[in-house]
PASEDO-484692 format. One record per residue (C-alpha): x, y, z; residue in one letter. Coordinates in steps of 0.1 Angstrom, whole numbers, padded with zeros to 4 digits, always signed. Layout:
N
XYZA
...
//
This chain:
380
-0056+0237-0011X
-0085+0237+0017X
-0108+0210+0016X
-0137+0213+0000X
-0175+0196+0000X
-0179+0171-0023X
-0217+0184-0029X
-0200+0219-0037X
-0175+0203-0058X
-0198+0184-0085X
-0220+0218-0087X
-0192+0231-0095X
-0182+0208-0124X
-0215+0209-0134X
-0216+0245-0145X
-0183+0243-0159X
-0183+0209-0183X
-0219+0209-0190X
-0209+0197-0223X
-0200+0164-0223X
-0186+0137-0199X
-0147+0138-0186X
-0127+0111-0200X
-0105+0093-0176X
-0079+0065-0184X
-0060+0038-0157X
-0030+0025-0169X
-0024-0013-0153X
+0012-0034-0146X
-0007-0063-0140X
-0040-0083-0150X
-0071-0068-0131X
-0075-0105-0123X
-0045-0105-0097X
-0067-0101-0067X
-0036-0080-0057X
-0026-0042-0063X
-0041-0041-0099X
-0071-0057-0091X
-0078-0032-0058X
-0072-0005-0087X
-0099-0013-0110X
-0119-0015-0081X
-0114+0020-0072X
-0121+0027-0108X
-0153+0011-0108X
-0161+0029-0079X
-0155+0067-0090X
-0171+0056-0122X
-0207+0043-0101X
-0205+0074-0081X
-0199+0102-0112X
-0225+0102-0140X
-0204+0119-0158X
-0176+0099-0160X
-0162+0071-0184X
-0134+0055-0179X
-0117+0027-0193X
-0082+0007-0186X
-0051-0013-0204X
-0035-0038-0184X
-0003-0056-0184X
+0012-0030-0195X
+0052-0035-0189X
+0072-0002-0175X
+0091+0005-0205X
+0061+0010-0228X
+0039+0033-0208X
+0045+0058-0233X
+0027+0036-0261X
-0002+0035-0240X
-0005+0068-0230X
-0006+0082-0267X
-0031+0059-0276X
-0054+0072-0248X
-0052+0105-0255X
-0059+0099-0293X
-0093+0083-0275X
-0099+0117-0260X
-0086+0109-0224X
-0082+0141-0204X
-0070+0125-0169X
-0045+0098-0171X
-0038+0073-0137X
-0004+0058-0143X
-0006+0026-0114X
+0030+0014-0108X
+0063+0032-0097X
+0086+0023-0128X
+0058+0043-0151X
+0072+0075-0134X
+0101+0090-0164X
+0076+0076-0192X
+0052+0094-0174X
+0069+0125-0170X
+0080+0126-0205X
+0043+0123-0218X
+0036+0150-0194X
+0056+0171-0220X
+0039+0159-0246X
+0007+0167-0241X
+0006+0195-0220X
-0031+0195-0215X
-0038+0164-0202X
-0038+0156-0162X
-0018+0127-0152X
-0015+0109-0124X
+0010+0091-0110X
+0010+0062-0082X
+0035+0057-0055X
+0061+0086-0078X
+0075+0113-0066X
+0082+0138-0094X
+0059+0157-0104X
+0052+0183-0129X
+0027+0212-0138X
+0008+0185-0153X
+0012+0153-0132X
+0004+0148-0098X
+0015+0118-0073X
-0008+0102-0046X
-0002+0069-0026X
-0025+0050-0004X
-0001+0036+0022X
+0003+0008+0047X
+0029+0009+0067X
+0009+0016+0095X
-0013-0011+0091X
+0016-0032+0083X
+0032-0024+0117X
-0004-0036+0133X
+0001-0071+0111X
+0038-0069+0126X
+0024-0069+0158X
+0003-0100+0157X
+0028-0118+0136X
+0053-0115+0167X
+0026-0127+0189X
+0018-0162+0167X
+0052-0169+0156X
+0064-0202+0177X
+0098-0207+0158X
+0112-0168+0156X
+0111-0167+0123X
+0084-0147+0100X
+0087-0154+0063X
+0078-0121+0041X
+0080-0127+0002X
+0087-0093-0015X
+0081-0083-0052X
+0110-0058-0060X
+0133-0040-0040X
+0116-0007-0041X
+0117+0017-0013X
+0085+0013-0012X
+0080-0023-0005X
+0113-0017+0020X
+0091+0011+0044X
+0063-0017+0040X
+0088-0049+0056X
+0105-0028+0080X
+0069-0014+0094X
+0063-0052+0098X
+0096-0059+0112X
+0094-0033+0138X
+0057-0047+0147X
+0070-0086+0151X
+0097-0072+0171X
+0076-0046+0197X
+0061-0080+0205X
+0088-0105+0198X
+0120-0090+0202X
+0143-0115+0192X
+0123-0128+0161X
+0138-0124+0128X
+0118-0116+0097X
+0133-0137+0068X
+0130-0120+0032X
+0130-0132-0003X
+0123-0113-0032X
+0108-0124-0064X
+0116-0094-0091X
+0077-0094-0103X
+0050-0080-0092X
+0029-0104-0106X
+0045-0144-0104X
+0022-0171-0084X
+0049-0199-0099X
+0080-0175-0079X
+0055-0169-0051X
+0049-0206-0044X
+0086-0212-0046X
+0097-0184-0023X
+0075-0197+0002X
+0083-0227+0003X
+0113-0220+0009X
+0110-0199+0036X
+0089-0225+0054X
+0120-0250+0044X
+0140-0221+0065X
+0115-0225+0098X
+0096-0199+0089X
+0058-0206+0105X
+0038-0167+0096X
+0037-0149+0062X
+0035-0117+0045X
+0039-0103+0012X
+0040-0076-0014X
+0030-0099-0042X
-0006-0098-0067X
-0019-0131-0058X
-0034-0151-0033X
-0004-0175-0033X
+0014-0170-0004X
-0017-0173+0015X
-0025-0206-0004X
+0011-0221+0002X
+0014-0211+0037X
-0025-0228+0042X
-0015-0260+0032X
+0007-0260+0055X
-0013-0250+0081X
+0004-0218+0089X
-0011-0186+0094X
-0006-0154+0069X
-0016-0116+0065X
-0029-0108+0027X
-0024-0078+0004X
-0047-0051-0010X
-0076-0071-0013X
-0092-0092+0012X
-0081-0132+0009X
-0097-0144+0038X
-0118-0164+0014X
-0088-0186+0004X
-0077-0197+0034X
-0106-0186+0060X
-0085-0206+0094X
-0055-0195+0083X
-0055-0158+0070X
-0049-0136+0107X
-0055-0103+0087X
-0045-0082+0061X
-0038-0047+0044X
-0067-0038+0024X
-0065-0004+0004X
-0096+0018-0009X
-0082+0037-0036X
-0113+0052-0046X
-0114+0075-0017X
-0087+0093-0037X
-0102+0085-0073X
-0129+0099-0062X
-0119+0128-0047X
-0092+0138-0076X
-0115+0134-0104X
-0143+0158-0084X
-0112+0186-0083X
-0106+0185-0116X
-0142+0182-0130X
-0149+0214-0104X
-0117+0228-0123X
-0100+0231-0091X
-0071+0209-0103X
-0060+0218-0137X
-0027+0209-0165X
-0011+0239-0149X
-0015+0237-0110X
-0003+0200-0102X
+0032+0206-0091X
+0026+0201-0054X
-0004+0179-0055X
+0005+0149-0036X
-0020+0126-0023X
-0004+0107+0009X
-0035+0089+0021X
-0034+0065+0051X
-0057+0054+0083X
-0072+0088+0090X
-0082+0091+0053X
-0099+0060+0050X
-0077+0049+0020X
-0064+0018+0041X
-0081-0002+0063X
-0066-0034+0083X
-0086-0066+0077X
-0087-0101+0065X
-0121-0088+0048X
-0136-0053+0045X
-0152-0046+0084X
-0131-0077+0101X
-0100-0062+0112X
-0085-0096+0127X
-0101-0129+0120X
-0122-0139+0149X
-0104-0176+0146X
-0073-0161+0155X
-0086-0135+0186X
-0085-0160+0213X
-0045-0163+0207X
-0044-0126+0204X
-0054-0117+0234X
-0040-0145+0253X
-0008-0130+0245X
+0000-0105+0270X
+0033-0079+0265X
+0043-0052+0289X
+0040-0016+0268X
+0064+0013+0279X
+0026+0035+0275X
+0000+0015+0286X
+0017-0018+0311X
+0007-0049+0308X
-0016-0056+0276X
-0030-0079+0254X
-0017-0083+0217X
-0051-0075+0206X
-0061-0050+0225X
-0029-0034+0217X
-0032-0034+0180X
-0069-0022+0188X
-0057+0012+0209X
-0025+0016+0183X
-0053+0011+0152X
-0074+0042+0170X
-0044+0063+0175X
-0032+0057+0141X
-0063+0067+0131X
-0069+0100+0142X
-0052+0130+0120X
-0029+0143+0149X
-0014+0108+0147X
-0003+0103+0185X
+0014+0072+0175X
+0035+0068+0145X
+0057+0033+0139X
+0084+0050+0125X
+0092+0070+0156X
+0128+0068+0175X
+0146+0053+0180X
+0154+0029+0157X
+0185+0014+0145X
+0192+0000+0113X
+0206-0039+0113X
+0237-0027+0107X
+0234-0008+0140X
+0235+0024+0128X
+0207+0051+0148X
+0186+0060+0115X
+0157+0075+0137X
+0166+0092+0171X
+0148+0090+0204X
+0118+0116+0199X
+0120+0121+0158X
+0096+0106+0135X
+0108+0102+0102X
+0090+0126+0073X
+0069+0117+0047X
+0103+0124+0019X
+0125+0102+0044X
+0103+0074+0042X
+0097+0078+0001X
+0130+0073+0002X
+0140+0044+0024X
+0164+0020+0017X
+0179+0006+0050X
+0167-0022+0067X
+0159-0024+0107X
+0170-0043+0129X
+0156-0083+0127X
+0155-0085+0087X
+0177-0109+0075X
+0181-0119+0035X
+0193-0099+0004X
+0185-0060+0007X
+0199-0044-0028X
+0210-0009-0025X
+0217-0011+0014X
+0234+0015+0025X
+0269+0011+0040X
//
C-alpha cells in the first residue's frame, strides 16, 4: 500500500465515520507501571489518543497469555472495533478471536500470523542494540558483559545476538554472559540474575526485562548498564551509558489513521506487517529521549579508538555516531546482521555479502559467536 499523507488520511475518515468516535482497545502482559515494554505501550496509546479527536481508547493489563481470549470478548461487548494484542504468546488466542468476530481489526505485536482480520507490526531494536553492543565492548574491563533476558523468544535471541555482535566488533574476545528469568515482568528474578552475573565478573549490563532493576543493581555497584524501552537514565544518571527507547505511537498512530480513512479494513489485513526501525522513527537509541549516549560516559567513548575494515582508525563514539546515520537512512548501507557470521557452534549462519531477511530473523534461534549460558531450542 503507497504511503499516504496523514492530512489526507483523517479527511478521509472524517467523511466516512462522521458518526461517532472509533473504539480502540490495548490489551497489556504486564502493569502499565513497569517502566518497561508495557509501560512504553500505553504511552503510545496515550499518544494516538492526544492526537485523534475521535478516538477512545482504553486498556486491561496483566493480562496472562492463556486468557487473551477472556479479554478480547469483553472488549468487543464494549463496542471495540480495533483490538492491539501487546505480547507474542497472545498470537493463537488472537487468531482464534479473529474467527470470532470477523469484523473487528486486530492487531498483533511482535506475531507473525496473520489473518484477513489481524495484522502484525513490531518496533525493533536490534539495530540499536548492536550500537549499545558497541559501546559495551568499549567499557567492559573484565571481558565479560552480563545481559539478563526474560524468555527465550526469538525475539529477545535477534535482540542479544545484535548486542553480542556489537561488544565483539569492538572487543573481540569478550563474552556476553546470559541468564534468563522466564517473566517478563520479575524485579525480585531481575535482582537475582544480576547479581549473579556480577558474582561471574561480569562489570556492563543489558536486558530484556520491564523494570528499572538491572540498572538499579548494576548502580550499586558502580557498574555501567544500557535500559529498555523507556528511558532509565533517571535511576542511575552516572551509571546508565544508553539505552533502547521505542515510540510505538509512530505506528498507533499511523494504523488507526488507515483504518479510520478505511484504508485498512476486517478484510484486507493479511499482509499488513508493520516492521518499523531507525528510519521510521519507531526506535531511537538513548539513555533519555534526544541524549543518545550519556554525556558522563563520552569521554571514555571516544578515547577508545578501534581500527574499522570501512572507515580506519576511529573512535567508539564516533563510530556508533556514523553506524546510527547509516542505520538510519531507508537504503540501510549498514545492517548488523550482515556476513559473515558464525554461530558459537561455528557453523556460517550468514555468508560473506548476505544480510539476513526480515522472516530469517523473526525466526532466530541460534546464538553467535561470544554468548555463553543456557540458549533453549539451539539448534544442533
Amino acid at each position: 500500500m503507497k504511503r499516504v499523507g496523514l492530512a489526507v488520511l483523517l479527511l478521509l475518515g472524517m467523511l466516512a465515520m462522521a458518526e461517532g468516535k472509533l473504539k480502540a482497545g490495548w490489551i497489556y502482559v504486564g502493569p502499565i507501571g513497569d517502566y518497561g515494554w508495557t509501560h512504553a505501550h500505553d504511552v503510545g496509546r496515550k499518544e494516538a489518543e492526544k492526537a485523534f479527536p475521535w478516538l477512545k481508547t482504553l486498556y486491561v493489563e496483566s493480562v496472562p497469555e492463556g486468557q487473551v481470549g477472556s479479554y478480547i470478548d469483553q472488549m468487543v461487548r464494549q463496542g471495540v472495533r480495533v483490538i492491539f494484542a501487546t505480547s507474542f504468546g497472545y498470537m493463537d488466542g488472537v487468531l482464534e478471536a479473529a474467527k470470532r468476530y470477523p469484523n473487528v481489526i486486530f492487531a498483533h505485536a511482535t506475531g507473525f500470523k496473520r489473518a484477513p482480520n489481524v495484522a502484525t507490526y513490531m518496533a525493533d531494536f536490534y539495530q540499536v542494540y548492536y550500537l549499545n553492543g558497541l559501546m559495551a565492548g568499549a567499557l567492559t574491563k573484565s571481558g565479560k558483559v552480563g545481559y539478563v533476558g526474560a524468555f527465550p523468544i526469538p525475539e529477545v535471541k535477534r535482540h542479544i545476538n545484535a548486542f553480542t555482535l556489537g561488544v565483539r566488533a569492538v572487543n573481540p574476545k569478550a563474552k556476553v554472559l546470559v541468564r534468563w528469568i522466564y517473566e517478563w515482568y520479575n524485579p525480585a528474578a531481575a535482582k537475582e540474575a544480576t547479581e549473579a552475573l556480577i558474582a561471574e565478573g561480569a562489570d556492563v549490563f543489558a536486558f530484556t526485562e520491564d523494570s528499572p532493576t538491572v540498572v538499579q543493581v548494576a548502580a550499586e555497584k558502580h557498574l555501567p548498564s544500557f535500559s529498555h524501552y523507556s528511558p532509565m537514565l533517571k535511576f542511575a544518571p552516572d551509571y546508565v551509558v544508553s539505552g533502547q527507547l521505542v515510540h510505538w505511537g509512530a505506528i498507533y498512530k499511523d494504523f488507526l489513521a488507515k483504518v479510520y480513512a478505511g484504508l485498512y479494513t476486517p478484510k484486507n489485513l493479511k499482509d499488513v506487517d508493520y516492521w518499523w526501525l531507525l528510519p521510521q522513527k519507531a526506535v531511537e537509541l538513548g539513555a533519555d529521549y534526544g541524549v543518545p549516549v550519556n554525556p558522563k560516559f563520552i569521554p571514555a567513548l571516544k578515547a577508545k579508538k578501534i581500527h574499522h575494515p570501512v572507515f580506519g582508525e576511529i573512535s567508539v563514539y564516533d563510530l556508533v555516531m556514523k553506524l546510527k546515520a547509516m542505520m538510519s537512512d531507508v537504503e540501510l548501507a549498514f545492517d548488523p546482521f550482515q556476513g559473515p557470521i558464525k554461530d558459537r557452534k561455528g557453523h556460517l549462519r550468514v555468508p560473506a555479502g548476505v544480510r539476513l531477511t526480515q522472516a530469517q530473523l523473526e525466526s532466530m534461534e541460534w546464538a553467535v559467536e561470544g554468548v555463553t549460558g543456557p540458549w533453549p531450542n539451539e539448534p544442533k
